[in-house]
VOROVO-712822 format. One line per field, with one value per residue (C-alpha): x, y, z; chain; residue in three letters. Coordinates in Angstrom, 3 decimals. Example, Ala and Ser with C-alpha at 12.3 -4.5 7.8 and 13.67 -1.06 7.14 Angstrom:
<rs>
u <- [12.300; 13.670];
v <- [-4.500; -1.060];
w <- [7.800; 7.140];
cadena <- [A; A];
residuo <- [ALA; SER];
</rs>
This chain:
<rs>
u <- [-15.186; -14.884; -14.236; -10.597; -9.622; -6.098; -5.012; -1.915; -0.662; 1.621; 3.755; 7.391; 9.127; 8.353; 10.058; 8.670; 6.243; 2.124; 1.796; 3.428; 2.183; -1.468; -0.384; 1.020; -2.585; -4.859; -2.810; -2.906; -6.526; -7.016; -5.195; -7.685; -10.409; -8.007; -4.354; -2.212; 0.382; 2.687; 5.411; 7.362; 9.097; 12.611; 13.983; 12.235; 13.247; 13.526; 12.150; 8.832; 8.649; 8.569; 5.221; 3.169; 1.715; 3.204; 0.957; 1.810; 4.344; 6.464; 7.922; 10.693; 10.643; 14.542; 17.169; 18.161; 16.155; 17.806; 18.141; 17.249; 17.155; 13.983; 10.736; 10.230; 13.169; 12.027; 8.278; 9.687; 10.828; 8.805; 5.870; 6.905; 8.193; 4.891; 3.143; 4.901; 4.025; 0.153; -0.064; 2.223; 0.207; -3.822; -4.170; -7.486; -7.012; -3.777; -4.668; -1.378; -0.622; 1.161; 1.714; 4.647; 3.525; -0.243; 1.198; 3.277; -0.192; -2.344; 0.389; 1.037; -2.440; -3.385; -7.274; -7.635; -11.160; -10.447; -8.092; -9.401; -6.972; -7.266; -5.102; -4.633; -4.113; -2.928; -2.143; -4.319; -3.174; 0.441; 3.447; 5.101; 8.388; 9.593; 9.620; 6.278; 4.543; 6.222; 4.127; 0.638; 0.293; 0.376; -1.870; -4.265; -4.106; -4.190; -6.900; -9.543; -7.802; -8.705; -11.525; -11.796; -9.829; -9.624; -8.422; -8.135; -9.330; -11.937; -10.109; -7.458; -10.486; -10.721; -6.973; -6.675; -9.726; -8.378; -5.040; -7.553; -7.771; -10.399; -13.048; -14.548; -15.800; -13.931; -14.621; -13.535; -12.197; -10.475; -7.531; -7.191; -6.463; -5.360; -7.468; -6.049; -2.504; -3.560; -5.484; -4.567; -3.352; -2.186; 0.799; 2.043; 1.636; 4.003; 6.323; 6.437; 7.012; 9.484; 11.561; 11.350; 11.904; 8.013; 7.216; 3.403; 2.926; 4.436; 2.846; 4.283; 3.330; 4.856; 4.900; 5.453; 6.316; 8.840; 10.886; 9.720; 8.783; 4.604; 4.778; 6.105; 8.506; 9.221; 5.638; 5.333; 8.743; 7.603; 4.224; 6.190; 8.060; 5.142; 3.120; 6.730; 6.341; 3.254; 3.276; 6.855; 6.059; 6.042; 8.217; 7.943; 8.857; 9.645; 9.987; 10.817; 13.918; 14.651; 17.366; 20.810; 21.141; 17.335; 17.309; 20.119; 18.869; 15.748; 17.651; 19.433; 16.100; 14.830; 17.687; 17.342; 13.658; 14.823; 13.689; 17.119; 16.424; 13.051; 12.557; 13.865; 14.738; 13.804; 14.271; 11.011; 9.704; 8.637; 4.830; 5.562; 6.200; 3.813; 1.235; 3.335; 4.285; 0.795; -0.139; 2.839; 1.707; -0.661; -1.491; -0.511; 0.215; -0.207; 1.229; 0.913; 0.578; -0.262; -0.163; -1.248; -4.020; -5.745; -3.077; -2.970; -0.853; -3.887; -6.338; -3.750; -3.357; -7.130; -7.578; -5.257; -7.214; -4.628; -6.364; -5.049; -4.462; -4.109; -4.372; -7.180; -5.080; -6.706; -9.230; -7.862; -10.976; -13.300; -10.542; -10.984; -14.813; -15.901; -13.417; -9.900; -8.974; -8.403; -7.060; -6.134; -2.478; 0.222; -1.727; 0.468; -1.942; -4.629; -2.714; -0.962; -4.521; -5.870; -3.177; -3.178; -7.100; -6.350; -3.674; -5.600; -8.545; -6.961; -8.561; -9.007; -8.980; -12.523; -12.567; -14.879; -11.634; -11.647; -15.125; -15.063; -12.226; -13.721; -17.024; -14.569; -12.183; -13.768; -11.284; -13.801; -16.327; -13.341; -12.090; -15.914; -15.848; -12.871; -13.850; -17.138; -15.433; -12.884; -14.945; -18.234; -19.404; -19.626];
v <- [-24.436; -23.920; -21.661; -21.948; -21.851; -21.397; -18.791; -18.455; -15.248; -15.752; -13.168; -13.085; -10.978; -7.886; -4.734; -1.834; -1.113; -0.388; -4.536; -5.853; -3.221; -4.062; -8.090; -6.776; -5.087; -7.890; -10.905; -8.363; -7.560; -11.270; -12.795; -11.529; -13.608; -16.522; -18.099; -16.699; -18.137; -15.516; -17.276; -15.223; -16.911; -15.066; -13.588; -10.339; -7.069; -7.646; -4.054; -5.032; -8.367; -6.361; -4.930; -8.942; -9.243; -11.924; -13.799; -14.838; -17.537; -16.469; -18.645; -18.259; -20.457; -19.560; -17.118; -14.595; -13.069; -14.188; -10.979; -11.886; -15.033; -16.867; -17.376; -20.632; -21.967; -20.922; -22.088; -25.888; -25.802; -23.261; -25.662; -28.154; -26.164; -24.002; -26.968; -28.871; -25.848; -25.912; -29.365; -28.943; -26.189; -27.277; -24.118; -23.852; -20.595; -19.546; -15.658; -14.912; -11.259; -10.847; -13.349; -15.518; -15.724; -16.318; -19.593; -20.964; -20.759; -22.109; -25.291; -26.078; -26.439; -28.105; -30.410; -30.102; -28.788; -28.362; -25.399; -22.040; -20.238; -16.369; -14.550; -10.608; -8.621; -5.088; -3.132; -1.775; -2.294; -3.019; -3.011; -6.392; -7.172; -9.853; -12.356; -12.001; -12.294; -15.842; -16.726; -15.465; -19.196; -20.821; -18.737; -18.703; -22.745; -23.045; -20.585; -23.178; -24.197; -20.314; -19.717; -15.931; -13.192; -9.969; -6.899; -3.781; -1.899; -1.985; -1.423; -3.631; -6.719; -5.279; -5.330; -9.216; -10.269; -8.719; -10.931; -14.402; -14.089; -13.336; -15.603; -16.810; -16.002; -12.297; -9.179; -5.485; -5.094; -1.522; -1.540; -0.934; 2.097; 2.172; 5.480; 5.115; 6.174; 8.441; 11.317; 15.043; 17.342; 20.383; 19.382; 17.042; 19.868; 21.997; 19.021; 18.553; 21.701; 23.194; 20.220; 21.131; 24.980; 25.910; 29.376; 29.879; 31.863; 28.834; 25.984; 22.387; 20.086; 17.231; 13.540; 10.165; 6.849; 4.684; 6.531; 4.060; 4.796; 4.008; 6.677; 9.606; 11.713; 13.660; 14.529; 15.962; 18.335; 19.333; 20.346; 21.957; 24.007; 25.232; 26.199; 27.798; 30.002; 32.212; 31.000; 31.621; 30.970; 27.289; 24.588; 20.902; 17.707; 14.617; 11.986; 8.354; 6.167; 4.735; 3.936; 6.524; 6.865; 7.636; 10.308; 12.003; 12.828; 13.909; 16.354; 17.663; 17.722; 20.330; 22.159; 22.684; 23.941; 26.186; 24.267; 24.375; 25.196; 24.594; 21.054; 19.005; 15.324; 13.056; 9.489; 7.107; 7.754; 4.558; 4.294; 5.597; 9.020; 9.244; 10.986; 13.518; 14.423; 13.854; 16.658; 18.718; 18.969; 21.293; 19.186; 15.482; 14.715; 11.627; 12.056; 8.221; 7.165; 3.504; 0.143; 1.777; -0.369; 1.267; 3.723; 3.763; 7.462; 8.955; 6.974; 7.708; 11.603; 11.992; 10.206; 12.625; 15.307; 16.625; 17.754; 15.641; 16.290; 13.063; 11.729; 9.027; 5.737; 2.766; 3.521; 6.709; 9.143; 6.852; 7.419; 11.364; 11.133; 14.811; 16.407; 16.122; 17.169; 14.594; 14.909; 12.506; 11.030; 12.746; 16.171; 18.177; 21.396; 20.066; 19.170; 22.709; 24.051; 21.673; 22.082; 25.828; 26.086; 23.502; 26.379; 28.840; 27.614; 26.299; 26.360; 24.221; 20.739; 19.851; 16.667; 15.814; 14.184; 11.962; 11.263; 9.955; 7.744; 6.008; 5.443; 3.616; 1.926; 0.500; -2.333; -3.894; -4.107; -5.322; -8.350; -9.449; -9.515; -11.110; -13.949; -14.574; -14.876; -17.728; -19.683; -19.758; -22.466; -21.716];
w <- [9.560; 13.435; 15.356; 16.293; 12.541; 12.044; 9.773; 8.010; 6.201; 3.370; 1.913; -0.101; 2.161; 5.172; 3.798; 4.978; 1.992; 1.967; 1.384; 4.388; 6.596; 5.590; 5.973; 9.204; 10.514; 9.411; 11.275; 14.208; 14.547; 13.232; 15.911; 18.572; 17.311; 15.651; 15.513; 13.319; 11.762; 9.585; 6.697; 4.526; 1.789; 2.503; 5.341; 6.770; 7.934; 12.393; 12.508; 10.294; 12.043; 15.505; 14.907; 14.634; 17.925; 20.313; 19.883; 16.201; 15.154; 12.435; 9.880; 7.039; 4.216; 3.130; 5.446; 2.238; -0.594; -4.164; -5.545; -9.431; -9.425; -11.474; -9.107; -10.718; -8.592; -5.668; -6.133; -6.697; -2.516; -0.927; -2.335; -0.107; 3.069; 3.298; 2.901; 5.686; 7.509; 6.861; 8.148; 11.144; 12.267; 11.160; 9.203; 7.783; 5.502; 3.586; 2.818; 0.721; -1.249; -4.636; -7.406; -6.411; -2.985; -4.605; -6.825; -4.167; -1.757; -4.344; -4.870; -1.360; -0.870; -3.341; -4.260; -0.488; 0.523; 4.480; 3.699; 2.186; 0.182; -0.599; -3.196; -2.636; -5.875; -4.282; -7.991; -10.755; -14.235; -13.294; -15.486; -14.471; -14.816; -17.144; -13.854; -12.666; -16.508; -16.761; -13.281; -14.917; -17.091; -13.978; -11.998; -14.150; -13.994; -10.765; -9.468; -9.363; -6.139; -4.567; -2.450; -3.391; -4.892; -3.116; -4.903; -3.185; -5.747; -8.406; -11.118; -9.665; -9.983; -13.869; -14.448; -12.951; -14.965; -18.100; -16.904; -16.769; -13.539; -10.542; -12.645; -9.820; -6.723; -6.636; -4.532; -3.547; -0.189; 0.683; 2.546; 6.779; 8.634; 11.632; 12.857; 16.757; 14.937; 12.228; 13.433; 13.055; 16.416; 16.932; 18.936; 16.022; 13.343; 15.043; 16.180; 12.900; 11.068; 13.689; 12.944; 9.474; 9.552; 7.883; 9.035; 9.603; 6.282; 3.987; 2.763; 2.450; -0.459; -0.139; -1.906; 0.098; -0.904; -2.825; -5.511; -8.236; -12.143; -11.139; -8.270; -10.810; -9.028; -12.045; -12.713; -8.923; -9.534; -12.893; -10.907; -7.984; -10.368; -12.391; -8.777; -7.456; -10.227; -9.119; -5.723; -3.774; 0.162; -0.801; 0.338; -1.392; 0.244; -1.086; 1.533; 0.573; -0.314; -3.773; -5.768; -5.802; -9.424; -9.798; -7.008; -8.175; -11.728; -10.389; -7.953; -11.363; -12.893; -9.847; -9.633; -13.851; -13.026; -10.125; -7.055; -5.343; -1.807; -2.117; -2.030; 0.594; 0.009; 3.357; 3.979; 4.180; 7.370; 9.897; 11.352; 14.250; 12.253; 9.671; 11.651; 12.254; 8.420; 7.624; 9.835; 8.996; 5.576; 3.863; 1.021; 0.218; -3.543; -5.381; -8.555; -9.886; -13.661; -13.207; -10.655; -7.249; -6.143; -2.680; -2.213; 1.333; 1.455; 0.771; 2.581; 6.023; 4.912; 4.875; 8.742; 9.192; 7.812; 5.421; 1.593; -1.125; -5.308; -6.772; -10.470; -10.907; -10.631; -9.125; -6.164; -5.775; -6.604; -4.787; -1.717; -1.752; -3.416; -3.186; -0.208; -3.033; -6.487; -8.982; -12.155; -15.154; -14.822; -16.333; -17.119; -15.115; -16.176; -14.440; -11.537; -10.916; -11.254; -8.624; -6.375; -6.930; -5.842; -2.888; -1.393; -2.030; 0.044; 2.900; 6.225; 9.892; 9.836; 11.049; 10.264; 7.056; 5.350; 8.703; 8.737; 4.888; 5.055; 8.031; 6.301; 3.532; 5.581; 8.991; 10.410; 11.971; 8.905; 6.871; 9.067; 9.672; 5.662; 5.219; 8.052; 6.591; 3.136; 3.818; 6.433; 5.876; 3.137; -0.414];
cadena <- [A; A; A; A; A; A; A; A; A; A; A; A; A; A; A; A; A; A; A; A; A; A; A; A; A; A; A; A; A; A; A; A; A; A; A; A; A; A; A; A; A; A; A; A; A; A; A; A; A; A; A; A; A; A; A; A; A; A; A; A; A; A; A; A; A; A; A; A; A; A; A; A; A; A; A; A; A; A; A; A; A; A; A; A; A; A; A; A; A; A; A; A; A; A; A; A; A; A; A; A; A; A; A; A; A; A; A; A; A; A; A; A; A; A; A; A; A; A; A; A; A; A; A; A; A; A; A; A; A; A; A; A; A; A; A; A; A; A; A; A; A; A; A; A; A; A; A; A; A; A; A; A; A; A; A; A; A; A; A; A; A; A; A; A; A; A; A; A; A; A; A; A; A; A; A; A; A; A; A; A; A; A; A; A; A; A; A; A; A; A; A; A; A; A; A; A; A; A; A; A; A; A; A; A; A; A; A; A; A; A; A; A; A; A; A; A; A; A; A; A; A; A; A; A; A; A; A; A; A; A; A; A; A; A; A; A; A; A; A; A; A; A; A; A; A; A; A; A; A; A; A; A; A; A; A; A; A; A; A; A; A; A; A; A; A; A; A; A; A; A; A; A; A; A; A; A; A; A; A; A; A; A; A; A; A; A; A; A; A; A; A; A; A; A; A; A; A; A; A; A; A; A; A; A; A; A; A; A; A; A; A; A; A; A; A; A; A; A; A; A; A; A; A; A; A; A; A; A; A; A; A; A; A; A; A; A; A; A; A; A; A; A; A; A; A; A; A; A; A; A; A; A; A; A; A; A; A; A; A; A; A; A; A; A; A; A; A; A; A; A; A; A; A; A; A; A; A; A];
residuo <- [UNK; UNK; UNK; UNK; UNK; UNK; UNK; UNK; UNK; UNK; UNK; UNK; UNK; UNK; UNK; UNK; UNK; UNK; UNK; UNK; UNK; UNK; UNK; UNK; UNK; UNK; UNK; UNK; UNK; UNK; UNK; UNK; UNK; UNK; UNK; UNK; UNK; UNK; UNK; UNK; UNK; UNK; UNK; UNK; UNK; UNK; UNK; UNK; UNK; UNK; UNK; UNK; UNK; UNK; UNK; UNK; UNK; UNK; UNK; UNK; UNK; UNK; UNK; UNK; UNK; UNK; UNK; UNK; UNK; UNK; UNK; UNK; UNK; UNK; UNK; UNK; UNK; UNK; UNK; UNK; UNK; UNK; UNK; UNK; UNK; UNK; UNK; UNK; UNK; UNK; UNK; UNK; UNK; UNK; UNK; UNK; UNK; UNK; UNK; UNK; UNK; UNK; UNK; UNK; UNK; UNK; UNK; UNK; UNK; UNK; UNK; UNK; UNK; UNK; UNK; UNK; UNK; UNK; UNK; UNK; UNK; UNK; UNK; UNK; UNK; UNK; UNK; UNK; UNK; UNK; UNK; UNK; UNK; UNK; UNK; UNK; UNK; UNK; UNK; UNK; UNK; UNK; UNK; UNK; UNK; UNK; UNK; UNK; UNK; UNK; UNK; UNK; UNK; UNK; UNK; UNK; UNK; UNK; UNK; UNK; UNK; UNK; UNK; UNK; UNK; UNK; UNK; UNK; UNK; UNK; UNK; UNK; UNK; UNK; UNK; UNK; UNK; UNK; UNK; UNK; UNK; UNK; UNK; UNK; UNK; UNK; UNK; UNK; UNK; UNK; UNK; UNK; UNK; UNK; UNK; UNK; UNK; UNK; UNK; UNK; UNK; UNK; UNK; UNK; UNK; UNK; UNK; UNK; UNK; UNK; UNK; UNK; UNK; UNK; UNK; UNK; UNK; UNK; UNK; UNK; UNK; UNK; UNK; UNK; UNK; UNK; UNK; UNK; UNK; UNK; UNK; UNK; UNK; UNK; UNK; UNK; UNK; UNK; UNK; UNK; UNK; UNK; UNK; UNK; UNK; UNK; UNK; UNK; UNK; UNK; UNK; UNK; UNK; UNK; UNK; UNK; UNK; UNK; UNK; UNK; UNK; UNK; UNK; UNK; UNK; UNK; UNK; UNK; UNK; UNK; UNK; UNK; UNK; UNK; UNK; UNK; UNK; UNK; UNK; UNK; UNK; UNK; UNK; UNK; UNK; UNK; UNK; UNK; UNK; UNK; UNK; UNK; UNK; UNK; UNK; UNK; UNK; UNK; UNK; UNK; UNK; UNK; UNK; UNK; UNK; UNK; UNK; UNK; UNK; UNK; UNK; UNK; UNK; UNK; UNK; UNK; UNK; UNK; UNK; UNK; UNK; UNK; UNK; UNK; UNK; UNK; UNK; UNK; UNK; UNK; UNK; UNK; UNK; UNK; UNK; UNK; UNK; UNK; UNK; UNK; UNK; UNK; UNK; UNK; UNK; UNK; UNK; UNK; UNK; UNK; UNK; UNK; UNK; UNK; UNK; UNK; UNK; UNK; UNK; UNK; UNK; UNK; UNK; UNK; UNK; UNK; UNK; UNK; UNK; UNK; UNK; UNK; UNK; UNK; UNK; UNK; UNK; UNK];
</rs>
């Protein structure tokens, strides 16, 4: 392949999520060296699309997301449309993320040697939904049409292999962080907790992400309410958006354990943000039973220098390595202890939680792997 290699990124849709915003930082630092092209299959979020450099053409396959609707529908047009789109455009590499955006790649492509195709697996042993197991027959068929299979994690290559999947050429490649945004100051640690009322003698524990089943809520309240009960000049946050019914049984559920007024429930906060409440916080929790792949809350709390208790899902234990506590999932025991010993120790941020994560995740590293991977020959 040459040097002025088009590549195309290939995703199902731009919410706000860990995904999109690592989709999001590879086309960027990507386009410096390449074009990018960047097609979602429906209609993204303006705000999400905002953030692709200028530079970057952006396509839609359809104007609205379907809701429900079966995949298999939509893989029978966007086959066509993305592959319009590949020859329009002289794309040499399709580097797509998640499993109906991975088939539709993989199709639109098709027998054609002159363009690459790279499938991104982003979970650990996932609990799919009913959809996405009637796409895994097909994958597996068509995967002699990838050039590589990155996963994120280790265990995430494990779970896809265990699926009859990443049989060939397969690797480990951690996920970006953008270390010019996510660094820890003084000035945004007190930005941060004046805005949320934290007096210098309390501590705030806090959670972040999605309110889904995989991220475990309920295990991080049943924690908080255990630790509130021999340690009172602490304040728990729980900052992410999920679904109405969900959140309000699992206020009930902290109110029942005697958490009222001492957990505050926030809304997902944007990039621009998350520095702040990373520095804000004295310890970040990660609570997860299954699916999280590189879980990239963790990896952004550490550049951040914030101490993290985390159960040992997917690559998060090689994330923290010797500088966090991890415990098994679901052994909320263990996690109280952790998370008790982590307040009790406290001190400065110097910066060894920094240093790590950069030794795991350096951007520049990563795209020079990634590059090599998709155009150099086999």
């Amino acid at each position: 392949m040459t040097d002025k290699c088009v590549w195309c990124f290939f995703l199902r849709s731009l919410p706000s999520g860990g995904v999109e915003r690592q989709y999001i930082r590879m086309a960027n630092l990507l386009s410096q060296r390449r074009r990018v092209v960047f097609v979602c299959l429906f209609a993204p979020d303006p705000c999400v699309q905002a953030t692709l450099n200028e530079s970057i053409e952006f396509h839609v396959l359809f104007d609205k997301d379907v809701g429900d609707r079966s995949p298999l529908f939509d893989v029978l047009r966007a086959r066509r449309r993305l592959k319009a789109i590949i020859k329009r455009k002289q794309v040499g590499v399709v580097y797509s993320g998640r499993e109906l955006a991975n088939l539709i790649a993989a199709l639109a492509v098709g027998s054609r040697p002159s363009v690459r195709v790279l499938w991104g697996h982003r979970v650990s042993h996932h609990r799919f939904s009913a959809r996405i197991r009637m796409l895994l027959p097909f994958l597996r068929a068509v995967q002699p049409r990838v050039h590589c299979q990155i996963a994120n994690s280790r265990d995430g290559l494990d779970f896809y292999r265990s699926l009859g999947m990443c049989r060939g050429r397969s690797v480990y490649i951690p996920n970006l962080i953008d270390f010019e945004h996510f660094y820890f100051s003084t000035e945004r640690r007190n930005k941060q907790r004046t805005e949320w009322g934290i007096e210098n003698f309390e501590c705030a524990i806090g959670i972040v992400g999605r309110i889904a089943q995989m991220k475990n809520h309920a295990g991080f309240i049943e924690v908080a309410a255990r630790l509130f009960r021999v340690r009172k000049t602490v304040r728990f946050f729980i900052i992410g958006s999920g679904d109405n019914e969900v959140v309000a049984e699992l206020g009930r559920r902290a109110d029942d354990l005697g958490l009222r007024g001492h957990i505050e429930w926030l809304p997902a906060a944007n990039m621009q943000t998350m520095p702040n409440v990373y520095c804000g916080l004295d310890v970040l929790c990660s609570t997860s039973l299954f699916g999280e792949g590189f879980p990239n809350v963790i990896a952004e709390a550490m550049a951040c220098d914030c101490p993290v208790v985390t159960t040992d899902v997917g690559e998060a234990a090689n994330i923290v390595g010797s500088l966090g506590t991890v415990v098994p999932p679901g052994d909320y025991a263990a996690f109280c202890k952790g998370l008790l010993a982590t307040v009790s120790n406290l001190g400065q941020r110097m910066g060894a939680r920094r240093r790590h994560i950069r030794s795991i995740s350096d951007e520049e590293k990563i795209i020079d792997q990634i590059v090599d991977l998709a155009e150099q020959c086999s």
